[in-house]
N, C-alpha and C positions, 0 to 999 in steps of 0.2 A: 931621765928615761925618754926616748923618742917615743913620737905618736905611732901606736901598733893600729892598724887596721882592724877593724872587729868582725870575724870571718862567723859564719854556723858552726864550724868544726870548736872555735872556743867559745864558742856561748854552749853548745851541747855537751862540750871537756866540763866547762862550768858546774854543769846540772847534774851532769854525770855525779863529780866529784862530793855535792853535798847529799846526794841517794845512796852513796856510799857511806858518808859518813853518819847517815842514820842508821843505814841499816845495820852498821858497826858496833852502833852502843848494845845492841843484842848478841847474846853469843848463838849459836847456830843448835839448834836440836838433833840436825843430822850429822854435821860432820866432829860438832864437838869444838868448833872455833873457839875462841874466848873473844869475850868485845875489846872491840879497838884493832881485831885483825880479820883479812876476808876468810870467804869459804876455801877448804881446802877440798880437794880430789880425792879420790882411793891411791891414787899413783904416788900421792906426797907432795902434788905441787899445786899452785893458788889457779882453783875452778876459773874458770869461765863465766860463770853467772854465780849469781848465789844462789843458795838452796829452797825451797819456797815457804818451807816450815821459819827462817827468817825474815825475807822479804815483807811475808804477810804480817808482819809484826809491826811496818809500820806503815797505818791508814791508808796514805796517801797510795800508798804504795802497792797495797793489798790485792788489786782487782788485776796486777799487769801479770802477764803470763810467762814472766820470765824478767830477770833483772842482770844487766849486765857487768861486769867487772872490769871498771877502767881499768887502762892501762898504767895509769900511774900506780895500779896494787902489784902491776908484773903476773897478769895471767898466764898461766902454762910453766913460770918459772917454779924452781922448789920454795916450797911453803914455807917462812919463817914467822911467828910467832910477832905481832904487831905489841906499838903501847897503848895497852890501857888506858882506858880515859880513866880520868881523875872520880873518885870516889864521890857521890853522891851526898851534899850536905843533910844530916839529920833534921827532921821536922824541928827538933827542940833549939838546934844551932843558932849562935845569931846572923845577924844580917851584916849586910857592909855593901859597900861599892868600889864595883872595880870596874874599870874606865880601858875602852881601847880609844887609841889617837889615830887620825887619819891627818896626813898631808896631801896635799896636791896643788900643783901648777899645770898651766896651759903648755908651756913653750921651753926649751931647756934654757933658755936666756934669763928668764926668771929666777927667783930666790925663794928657795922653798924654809932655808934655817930662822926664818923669823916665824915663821907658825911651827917648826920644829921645837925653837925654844919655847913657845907658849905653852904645847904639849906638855915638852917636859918639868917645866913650871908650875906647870896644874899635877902634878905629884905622879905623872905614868911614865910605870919605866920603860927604859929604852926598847924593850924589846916588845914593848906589846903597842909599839905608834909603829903604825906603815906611812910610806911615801911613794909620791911616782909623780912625774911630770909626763903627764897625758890630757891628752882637753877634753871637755866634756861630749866631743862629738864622738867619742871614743867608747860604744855603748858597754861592753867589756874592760872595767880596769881594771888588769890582775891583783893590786895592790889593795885597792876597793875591797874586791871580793874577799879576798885572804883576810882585811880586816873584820868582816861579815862573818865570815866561817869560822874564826876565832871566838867571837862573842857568842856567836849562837852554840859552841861547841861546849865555853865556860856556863852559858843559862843553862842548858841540856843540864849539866852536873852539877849546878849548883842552883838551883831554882829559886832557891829564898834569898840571893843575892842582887841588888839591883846593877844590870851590866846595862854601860853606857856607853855610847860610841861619841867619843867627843872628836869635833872638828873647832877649826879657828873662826870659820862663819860659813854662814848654810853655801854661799855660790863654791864652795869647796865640795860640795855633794855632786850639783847638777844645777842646771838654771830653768829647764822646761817643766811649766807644773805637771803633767805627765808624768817623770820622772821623778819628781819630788812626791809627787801620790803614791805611787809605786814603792813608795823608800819605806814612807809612812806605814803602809800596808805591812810593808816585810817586818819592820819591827814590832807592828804591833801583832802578827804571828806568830813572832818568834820571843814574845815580851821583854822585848829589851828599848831601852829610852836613848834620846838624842837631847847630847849636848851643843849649845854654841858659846866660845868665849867671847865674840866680839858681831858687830853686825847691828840691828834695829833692835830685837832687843836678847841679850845675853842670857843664858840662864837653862836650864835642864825642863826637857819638854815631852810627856809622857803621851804618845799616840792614842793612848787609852780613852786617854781623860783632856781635859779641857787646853792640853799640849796640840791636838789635831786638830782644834779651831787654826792657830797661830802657824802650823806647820802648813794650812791651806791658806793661807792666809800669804805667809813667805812664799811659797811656790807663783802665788798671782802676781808680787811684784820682782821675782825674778824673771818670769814668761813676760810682765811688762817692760823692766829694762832691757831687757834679749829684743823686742818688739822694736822699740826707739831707740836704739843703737844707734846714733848720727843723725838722730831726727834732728831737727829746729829746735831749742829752749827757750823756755820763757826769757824776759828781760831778766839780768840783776836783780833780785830782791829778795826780802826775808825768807828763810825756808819755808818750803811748804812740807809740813809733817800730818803724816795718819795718825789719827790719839787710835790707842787700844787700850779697852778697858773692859776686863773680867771678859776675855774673850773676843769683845764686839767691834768691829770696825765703825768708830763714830764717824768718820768723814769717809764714805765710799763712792762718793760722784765726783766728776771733775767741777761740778758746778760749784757744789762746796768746800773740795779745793780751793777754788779761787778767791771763794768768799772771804778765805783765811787771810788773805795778801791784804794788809796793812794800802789806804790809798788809794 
């Protein structure tokens, strides 16, 4: 997929789209909708806004004076009956995990089926890993979002379940800690956990809990590789590695860094 420009009109499409789909999981007190489809009109066809007796149903949402009805629900056209989201797991139910996959590349020269196969290796099926080759300067990736909206659509109905958003290594996300904070934030509003299979260090990372040490932590030496990009490097010699340990970055200066180099 080529590099899309990231305009307001699909960052607001964006926003739009996931205020709809909260305000969906309700069914409507006035018109009688059922959840998973919008408001409908007196005339028969899908309202214009939603009705306020829904809207105010969720938080966020409560205080606006009026909520709008994207276009992708087909306002004005005749009303048909939307799908349901998936039934709410019981308190008593058990647990499990279930995993969305994200791909990405920068360039279409690139090869994105080598973190395709890792995905589908890691036991998710096809249809719930997205892809797109778009770069990260691309604030908007529809591919991104969709897999977002997916995860947060399964936590919403299934709350006792841990949903994971697995990628191949975090610079697959973003490289700016900005952006990488921001990621953090979302998941842990919406409680869902980030995986990486490959990268510094591998392993399932819960924003909650002592995962948002390590997830701020990645983000500072992304923002620093993105930094020195073409700088000068030291001479040849043994790596120099960050220990992390229960959380703590033991080597955090460049002094101690160096101290590591053997000579």
């Amino acid at each position: 997929m080529a590099d899309l420009p990231a305009t307001p009109e699909s960052a607001a499409g964006a926003a739009a789209g996931r205020d709809a789909d909260e305000m969906e999981r309700h069914p409507c007190p006035r018109c009688g909708a059922d959840p998973g489809s919008p408001c409908r009109s007196r005339s028969g066809a899908v309202a214009g806004t939603y009705h306020t007796g829904r809207f105010t149903k969720v938080p966020r949402l409560a205080k606006l004076l009026r909520a709008q009805t994207p276009a992708d629900r087909g306002p004005g056209q005749p009303w048909r009956p939307g799908t349901p989201p998936p039934a709410p797991i019981p308190d008593s139910g058990p647990t499990a995990d279930i995993r969305i996959g994200y791909a990405r590349c920068s360039t279409l020269t690139q090869e994105l089926q080598s973190q395709l196969d890792a995905l589908a290796a890691h036991d998710i099926p096809r249809d719930k890993i997205f892809s797109e080759k778009i770069s990260t300067r691309v604030r908007v990736r529809p591919q991104f979002e969709a897999a977002l909206a997916l995860a947060r659509q399964i936590k919403a109905h299934a709350p006792h379940c841990r949903v994971i958003l697995t990628v191949y290594e975090m610079k697959r996300l973003g490289r700016d800690a900005a952006e990488l904070t921001a990621l953090a934030d979302h998941l842990t509003a919406h409680g869902l956990v980030l995986e990486m299979l490959a990268g510094p260090l591998p392993g399932i990372y819960d924003p909650t809990g002592p995962g948002r040490i390590l997830f701020g932590f990645f983000a500072a030496m992304a923002e620093t590789e993105r930094e020195n990009w073409g700088a000068p490097r030291l001479p040849d010699s043994p790596s120099i590695r960050m220990d992390v340990w229960k959380g703590e970055v033991i080597a955090s200066t460049e002094e101690e860094l160096l101290s590591r180099i053997p000579g």
